[in-house]
C-alpha positions as CSV (number, residue, x, y, z in Angstrom):
1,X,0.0,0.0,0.0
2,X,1.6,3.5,-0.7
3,X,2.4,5.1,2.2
4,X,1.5,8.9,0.9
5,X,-2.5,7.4,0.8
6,X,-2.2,5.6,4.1
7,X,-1.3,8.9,5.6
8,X,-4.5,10.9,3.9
9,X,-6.8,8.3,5.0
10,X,-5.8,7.9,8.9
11,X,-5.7,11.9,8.9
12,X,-9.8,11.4,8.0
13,X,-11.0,9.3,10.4
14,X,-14.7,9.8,10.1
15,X,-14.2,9.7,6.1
16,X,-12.4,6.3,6.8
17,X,-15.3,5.3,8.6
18,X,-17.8,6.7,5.7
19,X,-16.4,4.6,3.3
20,X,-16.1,1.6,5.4
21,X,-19.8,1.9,5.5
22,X,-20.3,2.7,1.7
23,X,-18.1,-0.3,1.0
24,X,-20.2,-2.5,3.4
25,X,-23.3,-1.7,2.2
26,X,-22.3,-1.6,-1.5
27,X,-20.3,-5.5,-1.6
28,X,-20.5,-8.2,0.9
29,X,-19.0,-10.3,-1.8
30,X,-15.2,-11.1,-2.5
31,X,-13.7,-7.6,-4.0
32,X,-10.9,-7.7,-6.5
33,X,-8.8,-4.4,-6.5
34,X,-5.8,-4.2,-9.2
35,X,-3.2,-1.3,-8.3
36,X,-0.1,-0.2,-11.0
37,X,2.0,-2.1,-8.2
38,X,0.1,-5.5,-7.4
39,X,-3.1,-6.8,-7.5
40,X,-5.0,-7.6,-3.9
41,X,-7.6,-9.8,-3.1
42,X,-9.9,-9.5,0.3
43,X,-12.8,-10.1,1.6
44,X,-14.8,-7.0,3.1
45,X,-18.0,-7.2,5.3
46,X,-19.9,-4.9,7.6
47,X,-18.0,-6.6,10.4
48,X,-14.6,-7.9,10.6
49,X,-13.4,-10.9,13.0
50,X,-10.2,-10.3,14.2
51,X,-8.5,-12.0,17.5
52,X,-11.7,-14.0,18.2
53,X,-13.7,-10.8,18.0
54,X,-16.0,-9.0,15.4
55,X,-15.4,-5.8,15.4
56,X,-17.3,-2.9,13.3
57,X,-15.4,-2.3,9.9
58,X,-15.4,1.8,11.0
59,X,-13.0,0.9,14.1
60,X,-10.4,-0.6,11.7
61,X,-10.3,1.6,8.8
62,X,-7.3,3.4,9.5
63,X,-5.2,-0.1,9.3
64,X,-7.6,-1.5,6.5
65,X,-8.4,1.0,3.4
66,X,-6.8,3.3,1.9
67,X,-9.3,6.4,0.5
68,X,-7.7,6.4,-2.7
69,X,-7.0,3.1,-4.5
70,X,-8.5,0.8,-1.8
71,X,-6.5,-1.5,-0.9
72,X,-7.3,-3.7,2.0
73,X,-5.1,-5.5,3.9
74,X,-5.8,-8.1,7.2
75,X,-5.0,-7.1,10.3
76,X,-4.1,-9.2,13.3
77,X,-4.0,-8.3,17.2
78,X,-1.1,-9.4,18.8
79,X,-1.1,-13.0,20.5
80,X,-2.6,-13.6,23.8
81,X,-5.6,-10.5,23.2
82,X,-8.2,-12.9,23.5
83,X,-6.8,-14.2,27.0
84,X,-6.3,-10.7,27.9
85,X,-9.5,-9.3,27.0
86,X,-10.8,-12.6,28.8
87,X,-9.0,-11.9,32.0
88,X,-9.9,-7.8,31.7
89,X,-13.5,-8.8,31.8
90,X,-13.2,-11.1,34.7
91,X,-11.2,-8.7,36.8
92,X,-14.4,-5.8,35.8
93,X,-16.7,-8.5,36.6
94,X,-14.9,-9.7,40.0
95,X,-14.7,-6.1,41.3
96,X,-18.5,-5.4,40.4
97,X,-19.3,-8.6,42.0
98,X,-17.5,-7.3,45.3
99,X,-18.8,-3.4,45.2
100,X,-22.1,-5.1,45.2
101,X,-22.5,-8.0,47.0
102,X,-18.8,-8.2,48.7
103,X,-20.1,-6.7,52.3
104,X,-22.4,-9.5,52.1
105,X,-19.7,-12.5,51.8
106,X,-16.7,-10.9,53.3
107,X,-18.3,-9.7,56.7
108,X,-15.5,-8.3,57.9
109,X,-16.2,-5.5,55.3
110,X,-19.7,-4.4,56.9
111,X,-19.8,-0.5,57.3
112,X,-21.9,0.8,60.1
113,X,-25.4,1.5,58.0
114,X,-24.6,-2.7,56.6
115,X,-24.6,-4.0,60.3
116,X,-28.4,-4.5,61.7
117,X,-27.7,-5.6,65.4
118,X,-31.8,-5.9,65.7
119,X,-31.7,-8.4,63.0
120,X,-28.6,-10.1,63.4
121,X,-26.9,-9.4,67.2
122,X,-23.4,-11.0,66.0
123,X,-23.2,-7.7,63.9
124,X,-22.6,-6.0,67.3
125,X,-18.7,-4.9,67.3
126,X,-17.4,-4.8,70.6
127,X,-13.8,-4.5,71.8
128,X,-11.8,-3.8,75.3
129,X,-9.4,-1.2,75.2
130,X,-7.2,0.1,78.0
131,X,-9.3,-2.4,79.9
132,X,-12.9,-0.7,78.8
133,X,-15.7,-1.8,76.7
134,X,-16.1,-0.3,73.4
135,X,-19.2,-0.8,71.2
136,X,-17.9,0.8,68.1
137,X,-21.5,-1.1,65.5
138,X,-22.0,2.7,64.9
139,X,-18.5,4.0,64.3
140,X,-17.6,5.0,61.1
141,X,-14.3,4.2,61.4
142,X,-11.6,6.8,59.0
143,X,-9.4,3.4,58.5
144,X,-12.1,1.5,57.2
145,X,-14.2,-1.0,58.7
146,X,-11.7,-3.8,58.5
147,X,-9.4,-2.8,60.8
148,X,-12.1,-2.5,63.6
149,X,-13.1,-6.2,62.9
150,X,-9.7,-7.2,63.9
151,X,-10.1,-6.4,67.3
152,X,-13.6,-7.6,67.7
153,X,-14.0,-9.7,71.1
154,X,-10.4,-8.6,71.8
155,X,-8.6,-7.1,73.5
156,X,-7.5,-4.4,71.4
157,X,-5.2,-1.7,73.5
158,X,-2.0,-3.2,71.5
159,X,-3.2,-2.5,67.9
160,X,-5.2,0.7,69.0
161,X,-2.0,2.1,70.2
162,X,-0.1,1.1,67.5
163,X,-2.3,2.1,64.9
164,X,-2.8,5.6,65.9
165,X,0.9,7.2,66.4
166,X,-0.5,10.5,64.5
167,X,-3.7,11.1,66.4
168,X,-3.9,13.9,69.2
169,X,-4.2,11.7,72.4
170,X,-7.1,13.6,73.6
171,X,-8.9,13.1,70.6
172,X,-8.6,10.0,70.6
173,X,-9.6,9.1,74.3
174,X,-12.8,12.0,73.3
175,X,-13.8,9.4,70.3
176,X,-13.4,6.4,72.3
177,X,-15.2,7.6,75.6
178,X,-18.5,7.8,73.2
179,X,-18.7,4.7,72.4
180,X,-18.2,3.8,76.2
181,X,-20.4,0.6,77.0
182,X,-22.2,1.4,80.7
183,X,-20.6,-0.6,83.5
184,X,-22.5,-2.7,86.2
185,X,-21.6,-3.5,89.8
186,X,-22.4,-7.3,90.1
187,X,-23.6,-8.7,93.5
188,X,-19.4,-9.5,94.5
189,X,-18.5,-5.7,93.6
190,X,-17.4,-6.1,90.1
191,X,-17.2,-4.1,87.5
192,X,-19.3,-5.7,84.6
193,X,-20.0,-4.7,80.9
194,X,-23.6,-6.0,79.3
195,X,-22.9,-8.6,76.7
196,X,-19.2,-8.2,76.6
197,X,-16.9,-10.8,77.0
198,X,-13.7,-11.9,75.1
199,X,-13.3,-14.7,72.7
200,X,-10.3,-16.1,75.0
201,X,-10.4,-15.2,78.8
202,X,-6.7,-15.4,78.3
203,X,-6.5,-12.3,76.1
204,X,-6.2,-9.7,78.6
205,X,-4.0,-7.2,78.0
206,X,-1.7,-7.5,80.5
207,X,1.3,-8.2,78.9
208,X,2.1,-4.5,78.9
209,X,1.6,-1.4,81.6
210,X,-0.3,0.7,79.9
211,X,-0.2,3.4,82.8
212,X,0.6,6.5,82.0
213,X,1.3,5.7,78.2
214,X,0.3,9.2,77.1
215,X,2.7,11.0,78.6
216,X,6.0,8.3,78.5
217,X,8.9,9.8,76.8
218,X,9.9,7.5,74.6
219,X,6.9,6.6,73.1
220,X,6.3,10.5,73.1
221,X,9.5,11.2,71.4
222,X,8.7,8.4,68.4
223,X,5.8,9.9,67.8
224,X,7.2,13.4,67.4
225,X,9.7,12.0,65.1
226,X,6.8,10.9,62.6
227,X,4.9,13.5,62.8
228,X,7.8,16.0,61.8
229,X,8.8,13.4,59.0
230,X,5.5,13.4,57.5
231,X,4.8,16.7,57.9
232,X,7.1,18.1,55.8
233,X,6.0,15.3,53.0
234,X,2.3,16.9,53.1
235,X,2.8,20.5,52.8
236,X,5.4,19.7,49.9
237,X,2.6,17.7,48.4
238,X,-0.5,19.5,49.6
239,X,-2.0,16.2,51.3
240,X,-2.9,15.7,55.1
241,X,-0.6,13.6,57.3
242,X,-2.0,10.5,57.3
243,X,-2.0,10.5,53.4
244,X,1.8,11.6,53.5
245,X,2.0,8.3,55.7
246,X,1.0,6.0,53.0
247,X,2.9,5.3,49.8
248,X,4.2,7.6,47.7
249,X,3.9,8.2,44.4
250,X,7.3,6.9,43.4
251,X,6.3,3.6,45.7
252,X,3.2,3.6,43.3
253,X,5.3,3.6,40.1
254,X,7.5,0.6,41.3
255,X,4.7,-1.4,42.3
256,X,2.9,-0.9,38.7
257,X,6.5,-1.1,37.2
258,X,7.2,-4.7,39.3
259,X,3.4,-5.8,38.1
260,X,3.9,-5.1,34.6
261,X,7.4,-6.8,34.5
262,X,5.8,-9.7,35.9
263,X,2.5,-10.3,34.0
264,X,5.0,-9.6,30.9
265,X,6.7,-12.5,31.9
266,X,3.4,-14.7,32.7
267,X,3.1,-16.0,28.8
268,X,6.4,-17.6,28.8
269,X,6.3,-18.9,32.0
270,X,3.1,-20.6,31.0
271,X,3.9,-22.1,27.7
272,X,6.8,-23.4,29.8
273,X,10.2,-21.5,28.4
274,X,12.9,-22.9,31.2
275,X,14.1,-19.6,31.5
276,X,11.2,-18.1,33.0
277,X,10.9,-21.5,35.6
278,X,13.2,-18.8,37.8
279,X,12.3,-15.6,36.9
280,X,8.7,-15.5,37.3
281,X,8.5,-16.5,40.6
282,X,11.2,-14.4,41.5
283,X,9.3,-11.8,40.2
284,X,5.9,-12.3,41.7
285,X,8.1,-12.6,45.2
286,X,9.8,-9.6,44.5
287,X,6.0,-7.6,43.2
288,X,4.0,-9.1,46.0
289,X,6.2,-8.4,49.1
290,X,6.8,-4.8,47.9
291,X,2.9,-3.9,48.3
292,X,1.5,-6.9,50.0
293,X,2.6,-7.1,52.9
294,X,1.8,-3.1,53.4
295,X,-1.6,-3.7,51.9
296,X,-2.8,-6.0,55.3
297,X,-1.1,-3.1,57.4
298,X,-3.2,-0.3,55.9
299,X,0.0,1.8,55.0
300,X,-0.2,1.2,51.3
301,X,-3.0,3.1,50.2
302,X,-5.6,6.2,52.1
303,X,-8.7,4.0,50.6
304,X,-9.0,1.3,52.8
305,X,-10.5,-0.5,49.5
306,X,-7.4,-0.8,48.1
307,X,-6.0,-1.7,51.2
308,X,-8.0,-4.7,51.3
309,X,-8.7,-6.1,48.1
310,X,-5.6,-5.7,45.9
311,X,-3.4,-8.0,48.4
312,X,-6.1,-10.5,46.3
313,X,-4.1,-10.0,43.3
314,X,-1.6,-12.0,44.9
315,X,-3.1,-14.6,47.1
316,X,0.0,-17.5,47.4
317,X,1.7,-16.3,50.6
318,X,-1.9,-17.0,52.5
319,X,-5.2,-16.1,52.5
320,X,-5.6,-12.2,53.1
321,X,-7.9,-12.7,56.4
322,X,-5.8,-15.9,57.4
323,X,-2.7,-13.1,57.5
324,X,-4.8,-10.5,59.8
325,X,-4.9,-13.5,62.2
326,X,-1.5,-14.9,62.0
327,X,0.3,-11.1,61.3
328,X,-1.3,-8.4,62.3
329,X,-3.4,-9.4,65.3
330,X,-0.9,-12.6,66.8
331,X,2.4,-11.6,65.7
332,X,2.2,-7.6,65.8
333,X,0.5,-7.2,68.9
334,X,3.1,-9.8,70.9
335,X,5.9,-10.3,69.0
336,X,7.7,-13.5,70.9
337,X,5.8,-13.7,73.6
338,X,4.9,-17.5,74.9
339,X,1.3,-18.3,73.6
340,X,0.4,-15.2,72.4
341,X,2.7,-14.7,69.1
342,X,1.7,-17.1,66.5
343,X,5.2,-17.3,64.6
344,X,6.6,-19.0,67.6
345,X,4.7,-22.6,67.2
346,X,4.9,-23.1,63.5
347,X,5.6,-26.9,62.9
348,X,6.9,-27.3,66.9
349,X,7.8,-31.0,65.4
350,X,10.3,-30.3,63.7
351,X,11.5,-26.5,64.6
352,X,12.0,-25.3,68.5
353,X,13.1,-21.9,68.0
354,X,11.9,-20.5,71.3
355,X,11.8,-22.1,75.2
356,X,8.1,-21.7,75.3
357,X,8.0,-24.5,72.8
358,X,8.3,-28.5,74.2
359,X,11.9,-29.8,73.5
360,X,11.8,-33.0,71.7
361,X,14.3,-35.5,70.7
362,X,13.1,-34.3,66.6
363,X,15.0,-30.7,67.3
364,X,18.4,-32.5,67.4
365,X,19.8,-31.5,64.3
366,X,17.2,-28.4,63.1
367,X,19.9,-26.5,62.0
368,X,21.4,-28.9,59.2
369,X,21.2,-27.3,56.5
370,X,19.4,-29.6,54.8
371,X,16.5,-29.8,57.2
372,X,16.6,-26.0,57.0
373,X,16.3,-26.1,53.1
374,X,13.7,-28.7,53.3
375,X,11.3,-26.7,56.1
376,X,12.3,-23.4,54.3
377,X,11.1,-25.0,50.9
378,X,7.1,-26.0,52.4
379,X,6.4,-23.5,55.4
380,X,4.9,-21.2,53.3
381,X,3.1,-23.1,50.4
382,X,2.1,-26.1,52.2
383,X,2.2,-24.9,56.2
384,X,1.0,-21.2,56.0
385,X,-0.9,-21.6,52.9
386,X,-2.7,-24.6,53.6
387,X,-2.4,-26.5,57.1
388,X,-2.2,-23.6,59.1
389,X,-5.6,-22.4,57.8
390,X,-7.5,-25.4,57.9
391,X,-6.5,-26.3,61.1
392,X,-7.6,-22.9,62.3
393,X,-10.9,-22.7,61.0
394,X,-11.1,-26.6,62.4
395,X,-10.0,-25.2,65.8
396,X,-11.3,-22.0,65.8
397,X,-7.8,-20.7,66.8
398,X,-4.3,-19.8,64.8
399,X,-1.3,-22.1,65.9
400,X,-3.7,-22.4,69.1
401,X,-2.9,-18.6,70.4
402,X,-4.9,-16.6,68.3
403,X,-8.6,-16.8,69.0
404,X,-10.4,-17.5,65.8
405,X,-14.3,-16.5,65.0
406,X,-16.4,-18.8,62.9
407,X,-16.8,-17.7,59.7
408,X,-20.8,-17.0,57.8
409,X,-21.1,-20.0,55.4
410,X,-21.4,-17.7,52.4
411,X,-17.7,-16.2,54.1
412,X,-16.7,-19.9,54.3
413,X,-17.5,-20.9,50.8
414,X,-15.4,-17.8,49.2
415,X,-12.7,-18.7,51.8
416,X,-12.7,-22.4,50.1
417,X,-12.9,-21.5,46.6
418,X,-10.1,-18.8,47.2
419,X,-7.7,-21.8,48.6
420,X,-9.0,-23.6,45.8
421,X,-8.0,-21.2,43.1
422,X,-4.7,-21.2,44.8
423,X,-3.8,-24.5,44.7
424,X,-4.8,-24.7,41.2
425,X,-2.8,-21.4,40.0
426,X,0.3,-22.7,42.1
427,X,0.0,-26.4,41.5
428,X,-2.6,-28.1,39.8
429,X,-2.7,-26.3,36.0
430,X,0.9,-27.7,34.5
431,X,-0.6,-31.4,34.6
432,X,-3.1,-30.0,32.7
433,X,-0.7,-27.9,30.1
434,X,2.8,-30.8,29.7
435,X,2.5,-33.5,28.0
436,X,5.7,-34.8,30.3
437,X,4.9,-35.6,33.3
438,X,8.3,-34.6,35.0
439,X,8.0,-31.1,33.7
440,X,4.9,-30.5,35.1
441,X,5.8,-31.6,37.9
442,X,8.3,-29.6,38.1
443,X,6.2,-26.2,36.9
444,X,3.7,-27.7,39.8
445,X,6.7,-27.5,42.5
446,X,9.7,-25.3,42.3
447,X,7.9,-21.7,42.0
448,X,6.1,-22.5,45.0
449,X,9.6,-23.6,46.9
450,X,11.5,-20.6,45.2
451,X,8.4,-18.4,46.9
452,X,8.6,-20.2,50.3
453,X,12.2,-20.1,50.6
454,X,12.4,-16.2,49.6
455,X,9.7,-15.8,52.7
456,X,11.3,-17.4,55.4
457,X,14.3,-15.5,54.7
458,X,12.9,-12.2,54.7
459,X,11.2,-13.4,58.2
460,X,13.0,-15.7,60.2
461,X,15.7,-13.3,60.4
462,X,13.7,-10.2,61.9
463,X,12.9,-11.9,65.1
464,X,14.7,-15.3,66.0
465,X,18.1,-14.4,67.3
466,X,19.7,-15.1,70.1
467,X,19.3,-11.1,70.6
468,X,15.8,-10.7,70.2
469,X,14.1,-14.2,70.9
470,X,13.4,-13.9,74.3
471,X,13.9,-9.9,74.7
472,X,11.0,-8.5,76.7
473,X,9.8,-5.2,78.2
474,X,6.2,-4.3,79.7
475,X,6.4,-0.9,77.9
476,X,4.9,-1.5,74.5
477,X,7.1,0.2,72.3
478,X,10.1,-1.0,73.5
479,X,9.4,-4.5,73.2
480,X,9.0,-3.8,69.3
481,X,12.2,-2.7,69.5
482,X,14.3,-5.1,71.5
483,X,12.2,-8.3,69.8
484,X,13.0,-7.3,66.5
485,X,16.2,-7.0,63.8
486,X,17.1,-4.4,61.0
487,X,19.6,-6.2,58.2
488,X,21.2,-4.6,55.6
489,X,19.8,-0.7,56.4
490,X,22.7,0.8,53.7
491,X,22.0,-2.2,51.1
492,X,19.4,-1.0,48.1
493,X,19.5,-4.9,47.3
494,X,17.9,-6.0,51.2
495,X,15.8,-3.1,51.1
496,X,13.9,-4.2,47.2
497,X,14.3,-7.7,48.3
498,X,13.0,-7.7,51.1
499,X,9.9,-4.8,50.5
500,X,11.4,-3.1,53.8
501,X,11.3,-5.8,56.1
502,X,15.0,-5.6,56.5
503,X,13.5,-2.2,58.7
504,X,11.8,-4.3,60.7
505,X,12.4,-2.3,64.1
506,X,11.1,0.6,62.3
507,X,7.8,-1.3,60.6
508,X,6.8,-2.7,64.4
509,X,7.0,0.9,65.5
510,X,5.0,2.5,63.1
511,X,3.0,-0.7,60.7
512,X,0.3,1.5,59.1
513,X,3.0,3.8,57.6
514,X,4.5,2.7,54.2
515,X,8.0,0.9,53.6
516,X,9.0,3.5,51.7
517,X,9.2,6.2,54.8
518,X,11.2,3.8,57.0
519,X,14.5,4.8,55.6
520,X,14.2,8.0,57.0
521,X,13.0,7.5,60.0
522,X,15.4,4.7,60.8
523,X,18.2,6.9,61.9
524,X,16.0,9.0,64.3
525,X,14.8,5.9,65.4
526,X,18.1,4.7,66.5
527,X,19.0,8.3,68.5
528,X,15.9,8.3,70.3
529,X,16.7,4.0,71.3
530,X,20.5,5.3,72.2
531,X,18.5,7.9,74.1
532,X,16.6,6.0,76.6
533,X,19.2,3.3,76.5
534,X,16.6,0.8,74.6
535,X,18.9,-1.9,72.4
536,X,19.0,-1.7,68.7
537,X,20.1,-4.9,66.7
538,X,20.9,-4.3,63.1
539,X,23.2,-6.8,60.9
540,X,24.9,-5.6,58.2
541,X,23.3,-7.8,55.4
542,X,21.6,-11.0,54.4
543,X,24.9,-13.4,55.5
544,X,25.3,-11.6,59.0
545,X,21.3,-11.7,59.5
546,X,21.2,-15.8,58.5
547,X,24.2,-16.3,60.6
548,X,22.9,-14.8,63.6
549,X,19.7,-17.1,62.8
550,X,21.2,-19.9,62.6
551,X,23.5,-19.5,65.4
552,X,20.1,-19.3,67.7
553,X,19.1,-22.3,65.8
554,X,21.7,-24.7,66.4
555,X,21.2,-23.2,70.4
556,X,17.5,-24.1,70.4
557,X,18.0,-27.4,69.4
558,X,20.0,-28.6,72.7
559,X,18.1,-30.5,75.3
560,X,17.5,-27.6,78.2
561,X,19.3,-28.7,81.4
């Protein structure tokens, strides 16, 4: 086709589209054009089907005609559109499905006009904070309803305190004090709150003195430290503060950057190029941990919408609700504390790696590095993904610390069908794609050991030191300090690696503000530790973090005296 008439007829769109029609309407019929160069036969019709789709002959008349000697030519969408378009209308649909019905299925969701206590009295949301009832059914909550429904039947003083480091004090203790449930004197002389009691009469609260919180001077002084950070991010940016806190909008264009590079890489991985066998799941390991992990805090994103439901992009490190359980309510909340930290009893067979866990003869040996690998390789596709979750919502409770409500059964079926679409994403679709067995098998196994073993890495190493293990202190804040590890603070490689969790003293402190701020603060964080004399672990990188690990390890596996 000559270029020069190409160029007159995509300058003309609507006369493109004129004579599509004219053509159309004119000859349905097989049209035989002769030009001084060549002669070209096609086939025009009011519609053309191209990638699987008929499409109206107007929309492709700038690739197709040419106004002047009409010459047609076929056109062909790039391979995979069909899939694509497929999996575009499925996400539209899936997200629809959610705006409309999703309070209804994922209960947790509810916002105060979806919760009809007359109706239904387990929509009543009650919680114990600073050892008061709380009946927040009616509170419109800024962070989104989600974050109340962790601390439901809870005691929730630990993640009320943490999630709140730029609130004014007395505002907060104003909003609280009106949602005050009325107190009771009993016949004995106690205090008593109508209809509350806690899912586990072991949960508390006393594991820290909360007396005179408001007014302690380190946990005063952290908190002045954030709020100076972020303010100077908002007035450059013209946001509030607790915007500012969340990610930015360089954070943003990494995590769409580490999403496209992945999803690019999707096609080949699935028509099984060897190549890809490694980097795909290194890139879905280095996308997900880089906003999922800060999604379930409620420090990527202001909209607690996105908050919730993107971490549902990327579902294959556990179920998003299973995580609130295990992370944010067991593990954040106590971090190594006996029976109240979930992280501590994770296959107690085979792994002691604190003293509140039974020795047993099985321990000898746990730091080979073979049994390492082998633990490393299932803990998170097999123990987290999978055992740990049915035997909670078998036992109503996570690794038997974490008290566990019953799900709806219209909660419980999407809970099964998401686990369902896991295993079959992770493990089930290369049988149905190989003809070889053995390479299927393999597709079916070593993404989902590559995944578990970048995981345990990134986590085993925050927490389980000899340092940090069995560090306590009654005051909250310094626990999160002395219980946890930074690695590899002056290392670009830890920090994109890991999504930040080699700041992990900093993300204890502060978990609802993004990754991407806890560079910064880190070195105000250690003054204001040097301070008030509160110890500061740090390795250097990745080889002095595992070594410390496994030097703890190899201690926890001797017999205790």
């Amino acid at each position: 086709m000559d270029s020069s008439n190409m160029s007159s007829s995509s300058s003309s769109p609507s006369a493109s589209c004129v004579d599509d029609e004219s053509l159309a309407s004119s000859s349905t019929t097989t049209t035989t054009t002769t030009t001084t160069a060549k002669t070209t036969t096609t086939t025009i019709a009011s519609s053309h089907k191209v990638g699987g789709m008929r499409w109206p002959a107007c929309t492709l008349s700038s690739y197709m005609i040419s106004s002047h000697n009409m010459d047609i030519v076929d056109y062909h969408l790039p391979p995979y559109t069909d899939s694509c378009l497929l999996g575009l209308a499925m996400i539209v649909a899936f997200l629809w499905l959610v705006r409309r019905y999703g309070p209804y299925v994922f209960t947790e969701a509810k916002s105060p006009s979806q919760r009809d206590t007359d109706k239904n009295p387990s929509d009543r949301l009650l919680t114990r904070i600073h050892g008061r009832w709380h009946d927040l059914t009616k509170f419109d909550h800024p962070g989104g309803p989600i974050a109340l429904s962790l601390i439901h039947l809870r005691d929730g003083t630990a993640l009320f305190e943490s999630h709140h480091p730029l609130t004014d004090r007395n505002k907060l203790r104003r909003v609280l004090s009106r949602y005050e449930v009325p107190t009771t004197t009993s016949g004995d002389g106690v205090a008593e709150s109508s209809g509350c009691m806690l899912m586990d009469p072991r949960d508390d609260g006393l594991i820290y003195d909360w007396e005179g919180i408001d007014d302690d001077g380190f946990a005063s002084d952290l908190r002045r430290l954030l709020r100076d950070h972020l303010e100077s991010i908002a007035r450059d940016r013209g946001i509030t503060i607790h915007r500012a806190s969340k990610a930015t909008p360089g954070r943003w264009a990494m995590i769409l950057a580490l999403m496209t590079a992945f999803f690019v890489t999707l096609p080949r991985y699935v028509r099984g190029e060897w190549t890809f066998l490694l980097i795909t799941p290194l890139l879905a390991w280095v996308t997900a941990v880089n906003y999922w992990h800060d999604g379930l805090h409620f420090s990527l994103s202001h909209d607690w919408r996105v908050n919730a439901w993107l971490p549902y992009l990327f579902p294959y490190y556990s179920s998003p609700w299973m995580w609130y359980h295990e992370h944010v309510i067991g593990h954040h909340a106590y971090p190594n504390v006996e029976h109240r930290d979930p992280d501590l009893a994770h296959a107690p067979q085979l792994m002691r790696e604190h003293d509140s866990i039974r020795w047993r003869p099985t321990h000898v040996g746990q730091a080979r590095w073979h049994r390492v690998l082998f633990v490393w390789s299932v803990a998170l596709g097999i123990g987290l993904s999978l055992l740990n979750d049915a035997k909670a919502n078998v036992k109503l409770s996570y690794n038997n610390v974490v008290p566990y409500m019953s799900l709806s059964r219209p909660r419980y079926v999407a809970h099964v069908l998401g686990r369902l679409v896991y295993v079959s994403l992770m493990h089930v679709w290369p049988y149905l794609t190989f003809p070889s067995f053995w390479k299927a098998t393999l597709w079916a196994t070593l993404p989902g050991i590559i995944l578990s073993v970048c995981f345990m890495v990134n986590t085993q190493i925050n927490h389980l030191t000899n340092d940090c293990a069995h560090a306590s202190n009654t005051n909250f804040y310094k626990h999160q300090v002395m219980t946890a590890q930074n690695f590899g603070n002056d290392s670009w490689f830890c920090y994109y690696f890991s999504g930040g969790l080699n700041y992990q003293i900093e993300h204890h402190l502060f978990p609802t503000v993004n990754h991407c701020h806890l560079p910064t603060l880190s070195r105000g964080v250690r003054m204001i530790c040097e301070k008030h004399g509160v110890p500061y672990h740090v390795a250097s990188g990745y080889r002095d973090a595992i070594g410390r690990h496994v030097a703890h390890t190899l201690e926890m596996e001797k017999r205790p005296a």
